[in-house]
N, CA, C and O atoms as CSV, one atom per row, in Angstrom:
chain,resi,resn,atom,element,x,y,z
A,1,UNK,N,N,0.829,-1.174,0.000
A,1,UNK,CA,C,0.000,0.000,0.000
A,1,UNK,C,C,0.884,1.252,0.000
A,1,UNK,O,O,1.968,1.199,0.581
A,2,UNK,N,N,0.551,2.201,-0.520
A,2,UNK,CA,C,1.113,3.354,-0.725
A,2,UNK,C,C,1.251,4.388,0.239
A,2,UNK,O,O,0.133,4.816,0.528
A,3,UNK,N,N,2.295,5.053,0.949
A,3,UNK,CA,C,1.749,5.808,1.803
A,3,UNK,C,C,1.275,7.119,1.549
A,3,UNK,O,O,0.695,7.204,0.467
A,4,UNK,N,N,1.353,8.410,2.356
A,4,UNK,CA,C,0.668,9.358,2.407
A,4,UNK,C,C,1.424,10.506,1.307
A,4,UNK,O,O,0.928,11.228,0.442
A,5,UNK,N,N,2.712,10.331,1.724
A,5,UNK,CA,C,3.920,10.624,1.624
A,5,UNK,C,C,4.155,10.662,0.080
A,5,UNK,O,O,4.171,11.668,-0.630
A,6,UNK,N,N,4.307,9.568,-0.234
A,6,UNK,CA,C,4.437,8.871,-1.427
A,6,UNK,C,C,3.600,9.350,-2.740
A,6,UNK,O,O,3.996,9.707,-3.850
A,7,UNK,N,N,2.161,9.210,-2.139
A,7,UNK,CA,C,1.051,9.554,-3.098
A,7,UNK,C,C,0.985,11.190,-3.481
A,7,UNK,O,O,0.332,11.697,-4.393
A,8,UNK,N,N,2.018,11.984,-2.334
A,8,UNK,CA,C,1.590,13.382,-2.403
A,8,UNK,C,C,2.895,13.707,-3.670
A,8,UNK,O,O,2.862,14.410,-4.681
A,9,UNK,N,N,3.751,13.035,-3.204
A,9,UNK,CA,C,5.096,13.207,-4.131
A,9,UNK,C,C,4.667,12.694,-5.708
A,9,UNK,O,O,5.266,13.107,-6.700
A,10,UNK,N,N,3.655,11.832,-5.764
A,10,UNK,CA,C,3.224,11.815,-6.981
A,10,UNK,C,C,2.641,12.463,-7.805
A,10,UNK,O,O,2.888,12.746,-8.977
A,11,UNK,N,N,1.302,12.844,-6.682
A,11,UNK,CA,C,0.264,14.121,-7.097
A,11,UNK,C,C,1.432,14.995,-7.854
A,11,UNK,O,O,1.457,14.687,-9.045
A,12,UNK,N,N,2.352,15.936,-7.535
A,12,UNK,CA,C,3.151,16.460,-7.070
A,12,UNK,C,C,3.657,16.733,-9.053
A,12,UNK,O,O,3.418,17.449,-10.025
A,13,UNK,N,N,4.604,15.365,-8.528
A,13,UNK,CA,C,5.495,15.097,-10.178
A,13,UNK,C,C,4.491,15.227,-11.166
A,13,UNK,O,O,4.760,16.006,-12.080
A,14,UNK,N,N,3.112,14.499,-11.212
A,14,UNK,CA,C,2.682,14.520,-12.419
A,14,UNK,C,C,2.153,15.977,-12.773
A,14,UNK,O,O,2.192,16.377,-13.936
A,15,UNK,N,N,1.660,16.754,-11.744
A,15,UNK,CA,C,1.067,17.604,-11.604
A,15,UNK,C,C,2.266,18.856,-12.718
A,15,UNK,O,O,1.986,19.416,-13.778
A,16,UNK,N,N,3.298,18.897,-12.074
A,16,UNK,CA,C,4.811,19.531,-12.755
A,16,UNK,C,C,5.071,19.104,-13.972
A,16,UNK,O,O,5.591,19.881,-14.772
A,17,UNK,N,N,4.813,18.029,-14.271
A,17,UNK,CA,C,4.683,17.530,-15.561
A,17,UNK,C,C,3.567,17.564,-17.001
A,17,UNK,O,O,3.832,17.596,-18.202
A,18,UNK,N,N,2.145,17.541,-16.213
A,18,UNK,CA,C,0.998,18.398,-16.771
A,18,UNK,C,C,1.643,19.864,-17.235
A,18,UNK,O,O,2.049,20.122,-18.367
A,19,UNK,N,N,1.640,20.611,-16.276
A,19,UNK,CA,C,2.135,21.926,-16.546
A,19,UNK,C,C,3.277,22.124,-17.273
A,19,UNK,O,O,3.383,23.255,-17.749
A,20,UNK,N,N,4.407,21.140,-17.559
A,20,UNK,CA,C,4.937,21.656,-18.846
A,20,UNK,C,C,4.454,21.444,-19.806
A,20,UNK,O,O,4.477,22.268,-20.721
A,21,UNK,N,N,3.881,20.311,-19.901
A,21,UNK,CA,C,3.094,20.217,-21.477
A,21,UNK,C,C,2.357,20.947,-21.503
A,21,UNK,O,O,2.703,21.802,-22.317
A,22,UNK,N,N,1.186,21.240,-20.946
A,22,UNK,CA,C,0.276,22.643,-20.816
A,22,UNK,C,C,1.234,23.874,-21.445
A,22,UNK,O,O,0.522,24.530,-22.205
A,23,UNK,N,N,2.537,24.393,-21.398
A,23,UNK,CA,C,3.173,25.414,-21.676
A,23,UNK,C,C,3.802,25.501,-22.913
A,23,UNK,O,O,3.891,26.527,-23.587
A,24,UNK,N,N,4.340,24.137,-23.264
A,24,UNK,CA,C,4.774,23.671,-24.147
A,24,UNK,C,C,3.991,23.749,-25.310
A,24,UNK,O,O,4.231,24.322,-26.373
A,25,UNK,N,N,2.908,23.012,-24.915
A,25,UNK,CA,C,1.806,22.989,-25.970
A,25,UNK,C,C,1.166,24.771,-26.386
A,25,UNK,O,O,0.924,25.051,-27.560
A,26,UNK,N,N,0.990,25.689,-25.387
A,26,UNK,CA,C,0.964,26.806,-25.310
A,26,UNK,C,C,2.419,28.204,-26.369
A,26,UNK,O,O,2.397,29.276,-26.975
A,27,UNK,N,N,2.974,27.603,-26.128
A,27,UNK,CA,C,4.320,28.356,-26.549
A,27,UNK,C,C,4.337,27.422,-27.869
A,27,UNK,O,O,4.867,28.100,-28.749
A,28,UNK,N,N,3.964,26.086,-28.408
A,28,UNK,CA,C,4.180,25.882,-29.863
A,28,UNK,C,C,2.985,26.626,-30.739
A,28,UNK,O,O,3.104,27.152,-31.846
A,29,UNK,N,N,1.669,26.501,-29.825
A,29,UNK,CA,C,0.591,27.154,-30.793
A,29,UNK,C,C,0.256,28.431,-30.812
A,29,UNK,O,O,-0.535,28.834,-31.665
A,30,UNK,N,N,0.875,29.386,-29.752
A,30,UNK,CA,C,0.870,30.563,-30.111
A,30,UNK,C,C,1.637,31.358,-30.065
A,30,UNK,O,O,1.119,32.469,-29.954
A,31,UNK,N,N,2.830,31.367,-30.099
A,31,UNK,CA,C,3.789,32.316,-30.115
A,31,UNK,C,C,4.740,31.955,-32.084
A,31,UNK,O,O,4.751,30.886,-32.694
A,32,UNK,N,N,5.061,32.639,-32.305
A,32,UNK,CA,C,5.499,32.735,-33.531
A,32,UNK,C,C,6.906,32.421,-33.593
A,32,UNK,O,O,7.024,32.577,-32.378
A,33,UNK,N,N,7.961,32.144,-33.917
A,33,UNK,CA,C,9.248,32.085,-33.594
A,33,UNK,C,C,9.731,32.322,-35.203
A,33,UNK,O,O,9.038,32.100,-36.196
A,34,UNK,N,N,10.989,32.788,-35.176
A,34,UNK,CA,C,11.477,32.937,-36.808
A,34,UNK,C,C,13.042,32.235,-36.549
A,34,UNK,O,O,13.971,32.814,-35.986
A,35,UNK,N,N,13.076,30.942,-37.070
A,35,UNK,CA,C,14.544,30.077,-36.828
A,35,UNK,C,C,15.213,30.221,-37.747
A,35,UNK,O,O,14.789,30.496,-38.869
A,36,UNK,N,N,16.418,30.055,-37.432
A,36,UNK,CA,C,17.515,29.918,-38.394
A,36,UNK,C,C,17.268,28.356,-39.252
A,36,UNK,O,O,17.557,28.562,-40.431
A,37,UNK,N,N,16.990,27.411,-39.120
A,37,UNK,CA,C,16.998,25.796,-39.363
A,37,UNK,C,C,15.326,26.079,-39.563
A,37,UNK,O,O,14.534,26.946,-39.193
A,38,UNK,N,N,15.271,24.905,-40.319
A,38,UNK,CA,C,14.145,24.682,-40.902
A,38,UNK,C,C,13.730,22.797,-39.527
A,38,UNK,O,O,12.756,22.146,-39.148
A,39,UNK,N,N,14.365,22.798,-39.454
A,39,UNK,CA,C,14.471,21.844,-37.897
A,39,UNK,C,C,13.774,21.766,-37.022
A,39,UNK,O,O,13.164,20.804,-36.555
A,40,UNK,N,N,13.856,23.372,-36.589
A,40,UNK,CA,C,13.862,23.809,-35.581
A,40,UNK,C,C,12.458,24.188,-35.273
A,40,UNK,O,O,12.250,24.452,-34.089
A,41,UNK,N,N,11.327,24.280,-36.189
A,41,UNK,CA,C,9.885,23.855,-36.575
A,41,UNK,C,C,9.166,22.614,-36.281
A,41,UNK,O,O,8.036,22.253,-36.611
A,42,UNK,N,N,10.284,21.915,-35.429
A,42,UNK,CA,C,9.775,20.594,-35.164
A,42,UNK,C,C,8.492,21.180,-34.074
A,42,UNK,O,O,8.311,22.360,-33.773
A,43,UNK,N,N,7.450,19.642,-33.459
A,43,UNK,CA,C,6.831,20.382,-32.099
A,43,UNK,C,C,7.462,19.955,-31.029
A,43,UNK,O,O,7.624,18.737,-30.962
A,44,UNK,N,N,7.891,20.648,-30.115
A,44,UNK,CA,C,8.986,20.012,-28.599
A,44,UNK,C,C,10.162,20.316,-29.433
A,44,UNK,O,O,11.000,20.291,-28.531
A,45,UNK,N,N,10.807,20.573,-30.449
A,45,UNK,CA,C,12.340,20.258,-30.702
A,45,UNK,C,C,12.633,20.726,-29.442
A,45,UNK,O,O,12.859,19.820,-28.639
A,46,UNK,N,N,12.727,22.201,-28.865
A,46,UNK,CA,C,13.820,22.830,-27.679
A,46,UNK,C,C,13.507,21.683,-26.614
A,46,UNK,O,O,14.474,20.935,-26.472
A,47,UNK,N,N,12.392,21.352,-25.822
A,47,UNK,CA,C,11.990,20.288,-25.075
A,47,UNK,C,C,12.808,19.464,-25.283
A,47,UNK,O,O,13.764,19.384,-24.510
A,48,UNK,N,N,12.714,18.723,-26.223
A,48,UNK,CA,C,13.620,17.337,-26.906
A,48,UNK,C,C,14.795,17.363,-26.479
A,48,UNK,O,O,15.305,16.564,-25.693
A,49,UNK,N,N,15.623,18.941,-27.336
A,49,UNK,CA,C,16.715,19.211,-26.980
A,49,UNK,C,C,17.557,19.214,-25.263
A,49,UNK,O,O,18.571,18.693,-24.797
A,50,UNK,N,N,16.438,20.132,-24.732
A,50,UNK,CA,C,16.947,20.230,-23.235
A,50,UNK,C,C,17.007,18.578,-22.629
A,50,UNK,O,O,18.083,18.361,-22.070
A,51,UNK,N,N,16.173,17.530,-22.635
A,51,UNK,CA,C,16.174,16.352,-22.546
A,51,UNK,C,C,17.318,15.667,-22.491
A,51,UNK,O,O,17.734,15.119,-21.470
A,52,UNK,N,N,18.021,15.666,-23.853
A,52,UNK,CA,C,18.900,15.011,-24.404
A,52,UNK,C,C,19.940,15.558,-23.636
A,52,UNK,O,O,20.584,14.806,-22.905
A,53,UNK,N,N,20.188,16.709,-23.691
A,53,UNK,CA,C,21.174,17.757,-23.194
A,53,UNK,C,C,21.325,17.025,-21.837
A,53,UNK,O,O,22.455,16.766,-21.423
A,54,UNK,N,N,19.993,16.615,-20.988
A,54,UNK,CA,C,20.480,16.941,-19.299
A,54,UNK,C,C,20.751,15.117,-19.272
A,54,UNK,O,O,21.077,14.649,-18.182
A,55,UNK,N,N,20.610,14.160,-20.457
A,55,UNK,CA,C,20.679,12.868,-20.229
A,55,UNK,C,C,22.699,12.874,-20.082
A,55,UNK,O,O,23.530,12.464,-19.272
A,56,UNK,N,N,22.700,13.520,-21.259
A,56,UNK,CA,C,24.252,13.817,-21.888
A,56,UNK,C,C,24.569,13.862,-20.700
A,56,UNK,O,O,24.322,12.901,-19.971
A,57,UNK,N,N,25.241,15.078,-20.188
A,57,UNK,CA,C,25.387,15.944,-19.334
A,57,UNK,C,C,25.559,14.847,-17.655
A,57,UNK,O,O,26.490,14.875,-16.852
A,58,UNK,N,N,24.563,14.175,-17.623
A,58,UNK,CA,C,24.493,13.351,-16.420
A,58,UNK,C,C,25.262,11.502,-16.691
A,58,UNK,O,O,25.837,10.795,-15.864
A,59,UNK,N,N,24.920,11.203,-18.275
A,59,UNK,CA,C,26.298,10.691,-18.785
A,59,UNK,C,C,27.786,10.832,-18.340
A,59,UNK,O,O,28.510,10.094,-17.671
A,60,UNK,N,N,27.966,11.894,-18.872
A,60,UNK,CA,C,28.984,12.316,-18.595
A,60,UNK,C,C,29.991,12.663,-17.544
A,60,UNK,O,O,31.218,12.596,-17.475
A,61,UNK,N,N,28.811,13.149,-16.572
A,61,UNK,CA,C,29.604,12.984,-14.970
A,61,UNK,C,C,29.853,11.986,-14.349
A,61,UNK,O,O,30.672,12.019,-13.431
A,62,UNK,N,N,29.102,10.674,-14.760
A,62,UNK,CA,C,29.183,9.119,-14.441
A,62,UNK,C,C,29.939,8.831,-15.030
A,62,UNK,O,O,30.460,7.875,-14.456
A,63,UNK,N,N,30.809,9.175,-16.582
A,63,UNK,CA,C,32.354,8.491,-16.586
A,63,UNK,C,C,33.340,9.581,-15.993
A,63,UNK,O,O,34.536,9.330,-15.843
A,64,UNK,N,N,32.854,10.638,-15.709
A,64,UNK,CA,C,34.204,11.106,-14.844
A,64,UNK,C,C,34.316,10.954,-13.451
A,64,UNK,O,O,35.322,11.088,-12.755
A,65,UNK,N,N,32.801,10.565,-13.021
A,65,UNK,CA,C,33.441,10.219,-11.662
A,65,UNK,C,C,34.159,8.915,-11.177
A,65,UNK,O,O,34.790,8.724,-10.137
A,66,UNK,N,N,33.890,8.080,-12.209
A,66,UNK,CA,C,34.530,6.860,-12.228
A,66,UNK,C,C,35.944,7.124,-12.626
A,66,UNK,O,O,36.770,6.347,-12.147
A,67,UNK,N,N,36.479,8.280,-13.582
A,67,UNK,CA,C,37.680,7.868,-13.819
A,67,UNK,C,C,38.368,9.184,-13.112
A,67,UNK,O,O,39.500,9.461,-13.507
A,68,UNK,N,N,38.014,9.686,-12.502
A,68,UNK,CA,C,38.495,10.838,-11.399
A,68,UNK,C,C,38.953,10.054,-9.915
A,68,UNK,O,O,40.011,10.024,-9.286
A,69,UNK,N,N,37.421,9.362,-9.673
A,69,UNK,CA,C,37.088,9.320,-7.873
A,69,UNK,C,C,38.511,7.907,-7.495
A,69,UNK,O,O,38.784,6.996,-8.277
A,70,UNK,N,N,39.065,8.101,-6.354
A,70,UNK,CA,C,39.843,7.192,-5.754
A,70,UNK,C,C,39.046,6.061,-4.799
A,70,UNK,O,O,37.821,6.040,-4.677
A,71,UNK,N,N,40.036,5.059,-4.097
A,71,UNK,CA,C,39.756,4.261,-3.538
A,71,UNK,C,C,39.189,5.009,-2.585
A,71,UNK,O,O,38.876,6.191,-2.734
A,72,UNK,N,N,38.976,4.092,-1.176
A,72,UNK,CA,C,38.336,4.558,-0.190
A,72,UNK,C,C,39.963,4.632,0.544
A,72,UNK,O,O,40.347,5.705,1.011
A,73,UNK,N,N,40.846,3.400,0.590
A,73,UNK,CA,C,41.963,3.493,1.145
A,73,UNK,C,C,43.261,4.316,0.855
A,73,UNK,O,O,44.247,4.486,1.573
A,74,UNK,N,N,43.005,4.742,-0.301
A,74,UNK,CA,C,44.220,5.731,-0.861
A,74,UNK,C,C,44.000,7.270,0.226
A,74,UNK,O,O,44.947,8.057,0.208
A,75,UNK,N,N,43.174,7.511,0.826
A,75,UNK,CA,C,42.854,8.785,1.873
A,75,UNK,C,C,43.253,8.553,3.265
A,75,UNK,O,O,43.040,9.373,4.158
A,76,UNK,N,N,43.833,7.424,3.437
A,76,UNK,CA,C,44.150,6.808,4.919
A,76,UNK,C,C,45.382,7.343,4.949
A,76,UNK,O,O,45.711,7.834,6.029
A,77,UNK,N,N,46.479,7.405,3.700
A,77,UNK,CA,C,47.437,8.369,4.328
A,77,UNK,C,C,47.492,9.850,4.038
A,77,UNK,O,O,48.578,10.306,3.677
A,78,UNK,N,N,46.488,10.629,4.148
A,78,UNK,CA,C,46.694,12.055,4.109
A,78,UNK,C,C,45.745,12.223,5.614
A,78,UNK,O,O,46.053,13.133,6.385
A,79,UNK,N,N,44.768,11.429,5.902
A,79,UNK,CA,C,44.060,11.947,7.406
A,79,UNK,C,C,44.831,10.356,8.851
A,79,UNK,O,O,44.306,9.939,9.883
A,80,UNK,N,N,46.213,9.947,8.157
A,80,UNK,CA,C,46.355,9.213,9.824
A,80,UNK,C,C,47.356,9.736,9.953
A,80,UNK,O,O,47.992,10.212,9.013
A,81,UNK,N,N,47.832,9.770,11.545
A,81,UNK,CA,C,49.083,10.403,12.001
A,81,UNK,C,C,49.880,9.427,12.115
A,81,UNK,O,O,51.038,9.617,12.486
Protein backbone atom coordinates (compact mmCIF):
# COMPACT_ATOMS: atom_id res chain seq x y z
CA UNK A 1 0.00 0.00 0.00
CA UNK A 2 1.11 3.35 -0.73
CA UNK A 3 1.75 5.81 1.80
CA UNK A 4 0.67 9.36 2.41
CA UNK A 5 3.92 10.62 1.62
CA UNK A 6 4.44 8.87 -1.43
CA UNK A 7 1.05 9.55 -3.10
CA UNK A 8 1.59 13.38 -2.40
CA UNK A 9 5.10 13.21 -4.13
CA UNK A 10 3.22 11.82 -6.98
CA UNK A 11 0.26 14.12 -7.10
CA UNK A 12 3.15 16.46 -7.07
CA UNK A 13 5.49 15.10 -10.18
CA UNK A 14 2.68 14.52 -12.42
CA UNK A 15 1.07 17.60 -11.60
CA UNK A 16 4.81 19.53 -12.76
CA UNK A 17 4.68 17.53 -15.56
CA UNK A 18 1.00 18.40 -16.77
CA UNK A 19 2.13 21.93 -16.55
CA UNK A 20 4.94 21.66 -18.85
CA UNK A 21 3.09 20.22 -21.48
CA UNK A 22 0.28 22.64 -20.82
CA UNK A 23 3.17 25.41 -21.68
CA UNK A 24 4.77 23.67 -24.15
CA UNK A 25 1.81 22.99 -25.97
CA UNK A 26 0.96 26.81 -25.31
CA UNK A 27 4.32 28.36 -26.55
CA UNK A 28 4.18 25.88 -29.86
CA UNK A 29 0.59 27.15 -30.79
CA UNK A 30 0.87 30.56 -30.11
CA UNK A 31 3.79 32.32 -30.11
CA UNK A 32 5.50 32.74 -33.53
CA UNK A 33 9.25 32.09 -33.59
CA UNK A 34 11.48 32.94 -36.81
CA UNK A 35 14.54 30.08 -36.83
CA UNK A 36 17.51 29.92 -38.39
CA UNK A 37 17.00 25.80 -39.36
CA UNK A 38 14.15 24.68 -40.90
CA UNK A 39 14.47 21.84 -37.90
CA UNK A 40 13.86 23.81 -35.58
CA UNK A 41 9.89 23.85 -36.58
CA UNK A 42 9.78 20.59 -35.16
CA UNK A 43 6.83 20.38 -32.10
CA UNK A 44 8.99 20.01 -28.60
CA UNK A 45 12.34 20.26 -30.70
CA UNK A 46 13.82 22.83 -27.68
CA UNK A 47 11.99 20.29 -25.07
CA UNK A 48 13.62 17.34 -26.91
CA UNK A 49 16.72 19.21 -26.98
CA UNK A 50 16.95 20.23 -23.23
CA UNK A 51 16.17 16.35 -22.55
CA UNK A 52 18.90 15.01 -24.40
CA UNK A 53 21.17 17.76 -23.19
CA UNK A 54 20.48 16.94 -19.30
CA UNK A 55 20.68 12.87 -20.23
CA UNK A 56 24.25 13.82 -21.89
CA UNK A 57 25.39 15.94 -19.33
CA UNK A 58 24.49 13.35 -16.42
CA UNK A 59 26.30 10.69 -18.79
CA UNK A 60 28.98 12.32 -18.60
CA UNK A 61 29.60 12.98 -14.97
CA UNK A 62 29.18 9.12 -14.44
CA UNK A 63 32.35 8.49 -16.59
CA UNK A 64 34.20 11.11 -14.84
CA UNK A 65 33.44 10.22 -11.66
CA UNK A 66 34.53 6.86 -12.23
CA UNK A 67 37.68 7.87 -13.82
CA UNK A 68 38.50 10.84 -11.40
CA UNK A 69 37.09 9.32 -7.87
CA UNK A 70 39.84 7.19 -5.75
CA UNK A 71 39.76 4.26 -3.54
CA UNK A 72 38.34 4.56 -0.19
CA UNK A 73 41.96 3.49 1.15
CA UNK A 74 44.22 5.73 -0.86
CA UNK A 75 42.85 8.78 1.87
CA UNK A 76 44.15 6.81 4.92
CA UNK A 77 47.44 8.37 4.33
CA UNK A 78 46.69 12.06 4.11
CA UNK A 79 44.06 11.95 7.41
CA UNK A 80 46.35 9.21 9.82
CA UNK A 81 49.08 10.40 12.00
Amino acid sequence: MLNKQFKRQIFISSFILVLMFILSLYDYLVHEHHHAFSFENLPFFTGLIGIIGALFITVVVKILGKIVSRGEDSYERYYTS
